[in-house]
N, C-alpha and C positions, 0 to 999 in steps of 0.2 A: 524914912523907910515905909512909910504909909502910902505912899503915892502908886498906884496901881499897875506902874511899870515905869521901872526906873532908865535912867538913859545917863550914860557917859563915853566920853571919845577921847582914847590916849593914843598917841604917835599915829593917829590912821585909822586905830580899829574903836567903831561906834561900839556899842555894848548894850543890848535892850533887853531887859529881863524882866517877864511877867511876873508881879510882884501880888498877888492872890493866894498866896501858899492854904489858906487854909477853905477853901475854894476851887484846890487843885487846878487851881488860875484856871478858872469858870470865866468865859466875857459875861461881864454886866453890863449895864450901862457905862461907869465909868469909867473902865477898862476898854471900852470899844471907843471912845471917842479919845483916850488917851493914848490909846495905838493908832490911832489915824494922825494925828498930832505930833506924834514922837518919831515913826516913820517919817512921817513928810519931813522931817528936819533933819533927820540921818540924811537920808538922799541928797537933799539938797546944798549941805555943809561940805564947800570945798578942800577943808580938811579930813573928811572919811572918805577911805578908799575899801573898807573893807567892814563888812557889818557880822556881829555875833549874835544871836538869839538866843539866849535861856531862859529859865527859869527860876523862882525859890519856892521850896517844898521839896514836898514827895513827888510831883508829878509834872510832867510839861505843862496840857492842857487838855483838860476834861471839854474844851468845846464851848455851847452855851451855859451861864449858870439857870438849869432848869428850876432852881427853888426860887429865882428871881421873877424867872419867866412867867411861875404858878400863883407865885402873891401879887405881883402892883406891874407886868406888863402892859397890862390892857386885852391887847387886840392884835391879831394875827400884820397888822399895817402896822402897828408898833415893833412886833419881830425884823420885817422887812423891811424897815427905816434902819434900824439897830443893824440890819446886816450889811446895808447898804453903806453903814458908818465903817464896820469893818473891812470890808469890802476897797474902800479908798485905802487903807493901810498896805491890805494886799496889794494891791496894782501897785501901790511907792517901790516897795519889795520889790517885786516881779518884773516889771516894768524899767528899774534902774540899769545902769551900767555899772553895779558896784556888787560884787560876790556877795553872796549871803551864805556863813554857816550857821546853823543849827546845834544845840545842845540840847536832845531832849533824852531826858534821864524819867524814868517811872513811867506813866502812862501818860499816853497819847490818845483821845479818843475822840468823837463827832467831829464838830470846827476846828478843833485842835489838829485833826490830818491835815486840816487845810492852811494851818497858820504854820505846819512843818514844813507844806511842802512849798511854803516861800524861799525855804534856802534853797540854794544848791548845790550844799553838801550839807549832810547832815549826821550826827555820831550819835547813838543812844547808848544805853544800857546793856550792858549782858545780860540785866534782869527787866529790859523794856518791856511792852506792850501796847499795840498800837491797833487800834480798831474802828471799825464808823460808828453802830450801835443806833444811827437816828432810829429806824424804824422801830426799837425798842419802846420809845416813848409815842409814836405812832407819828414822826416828823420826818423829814426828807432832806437831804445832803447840801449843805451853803459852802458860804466861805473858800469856794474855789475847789471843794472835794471833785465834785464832774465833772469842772474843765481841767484837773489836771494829774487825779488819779489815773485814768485809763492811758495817757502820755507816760507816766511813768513808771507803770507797770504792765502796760496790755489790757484789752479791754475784757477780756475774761476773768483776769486776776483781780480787775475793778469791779468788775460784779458778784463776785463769789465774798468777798469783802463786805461792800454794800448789803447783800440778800442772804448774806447769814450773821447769828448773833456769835461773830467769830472774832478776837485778838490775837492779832500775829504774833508771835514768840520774838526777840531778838533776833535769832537764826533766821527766822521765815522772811522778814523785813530786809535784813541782808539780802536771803536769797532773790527774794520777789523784785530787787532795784529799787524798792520803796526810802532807804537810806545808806550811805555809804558804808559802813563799820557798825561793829557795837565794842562797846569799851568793857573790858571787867576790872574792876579792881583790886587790889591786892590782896590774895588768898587770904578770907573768912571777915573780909571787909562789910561793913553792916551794906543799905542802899545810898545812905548819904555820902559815905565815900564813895562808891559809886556813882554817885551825881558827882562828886568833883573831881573824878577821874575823867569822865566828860566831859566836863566843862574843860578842863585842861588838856584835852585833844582837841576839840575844836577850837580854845584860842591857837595850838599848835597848826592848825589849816592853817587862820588866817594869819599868823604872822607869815607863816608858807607865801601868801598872795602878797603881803604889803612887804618882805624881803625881796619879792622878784617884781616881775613887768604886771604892778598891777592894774594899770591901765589897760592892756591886753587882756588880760584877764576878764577884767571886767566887761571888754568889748567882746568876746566872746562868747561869757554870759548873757550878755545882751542880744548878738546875730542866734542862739538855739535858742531862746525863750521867746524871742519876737517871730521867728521863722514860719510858724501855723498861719501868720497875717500876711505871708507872699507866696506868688504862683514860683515853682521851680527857678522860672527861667530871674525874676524877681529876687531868689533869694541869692542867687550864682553875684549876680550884680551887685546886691551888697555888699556879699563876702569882697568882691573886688575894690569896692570902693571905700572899702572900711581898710583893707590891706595896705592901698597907696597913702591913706591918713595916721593911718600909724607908725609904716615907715617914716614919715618925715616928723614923725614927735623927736623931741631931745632923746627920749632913752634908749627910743629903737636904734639910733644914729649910732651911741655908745655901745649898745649891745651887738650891735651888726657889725662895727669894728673891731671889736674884741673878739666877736668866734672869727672875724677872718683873718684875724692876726694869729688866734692859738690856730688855726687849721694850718695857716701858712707855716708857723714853727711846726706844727706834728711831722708835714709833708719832705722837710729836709731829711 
């Protein structure tokens, strides 16, 4: 349990849980080159069809860990190698054909917006809070905050975030599109129930995904995350050629037979 992010894979669903709790799973060193590492083998294991993200602690992810950064970093090239290490972990994410949900329970803040918003879908807290804060310490947004806040929220909503020292509430995160749901738990529940009342919605997503077509699934995740990298008429074209590939898989064959069997039974 020592190990900086632990990883396992049952019936389909990978499992990658930032394992820093008392660090508010801060990236270090460690922790960044061990999410590049763990990712790229989720993706790549033909037995995962569906990935979960959590946490252990109080918190998702506080971002950078700033007291590592302040003793034995170095040099602003050493920050930018280090993120550049995260950075590959993101793109395994984002870049996949394989859904990603999220579990982020307690706070969410700096990097840590940017390693949420790898999934895509994502459940918090009824007691979350999610915010950027870099310019607090007088630092600027990595980890995928710029290219993918303003996409998922409007680029207004991404700036008022960024340029003020503001944490969006539960509610506000909901409302803004920033994450799917937030979860409460069982009236006068402390925060760690809480955390496992999350955790146990979003395995509830993903078995969602690996009970149905999660190959489609996944290829769908794949055509809207990939879509900013084609002109219009470019994306139309995928959509099409990605439609005639997935028809002819085994499960679309079974699946397209059976609603036109129960249609044919409704129609009598």
């Amino acid at each position: 349990m020592t190990d900086p992010i632990l990883f396992t894979v049952d019936q389909g669903l990978a499992r990658l849980t930032l394992n820093r709790p008392a660090s508010l799973n801060a990236f270090d060193a460690d922790l960044a080159h061990a999410w590049r590492d763990v990712t790229a083998e989720a993706v790549a294991r033909d037995d995962v069809r569906a990935i979960l993200l959590d946490a252990n602690g109080r918190a998702f992810c506080a971002g950078g860990d700033v007291l590592a950064m302040a003793s034995g970093m170095g040099s602003g090239e050493d920050i930018t190698a280090l993120a550049h290490v995260i950075n590959e972990g993101i793109l395994s994410l984002t870049t996949s054909s394989i859904p990603v949900v999220a579990a982020a329970h307690g706070t969410t803040a700096g990097g840590g917006l940017g390693i949420l918003m790898c999934s895509d879908y994502a459940v918090i807290g009824a007691g979350s809070r999610i915010g950027s804060l870099y310019a607090n310490i007088g630092l600027t947004p990595d980890l995928s905050v710029t290219a993918q806040l303003a996409r998922a929220i409007g680029e207004r909503r991404a700036l008022q975030l960024v340029l003020q020292d503001r944490m969006l509430s539960a509610d506000e995160a909901v409302e803004w599109g920033l994450v799917a749901e937030a979860v409460a738990g069982a009236e006068g529940a402390d925060a760690e129930a809480e955390a496992e009342a999350v955790r146990e919605r979003a395995e509830q997503v993903a078995r969602f995904w690996l009970k149905g077509a999660s190959g489609a699934y996944g290829q769908a995740k794949r055509l809207i995350r990939s879509q900013p990298a084609r002109t219009f008429a470019e994306q139309v074209a995928e959509e099409a050629r990605s439609i005639g590939e997935a028809f002819d898989t085994p499960d679309a064959k079974v699946r397209v037979a059976a609603f036109a069997a129960a249609s044919s039974k409704s129609a009598r």
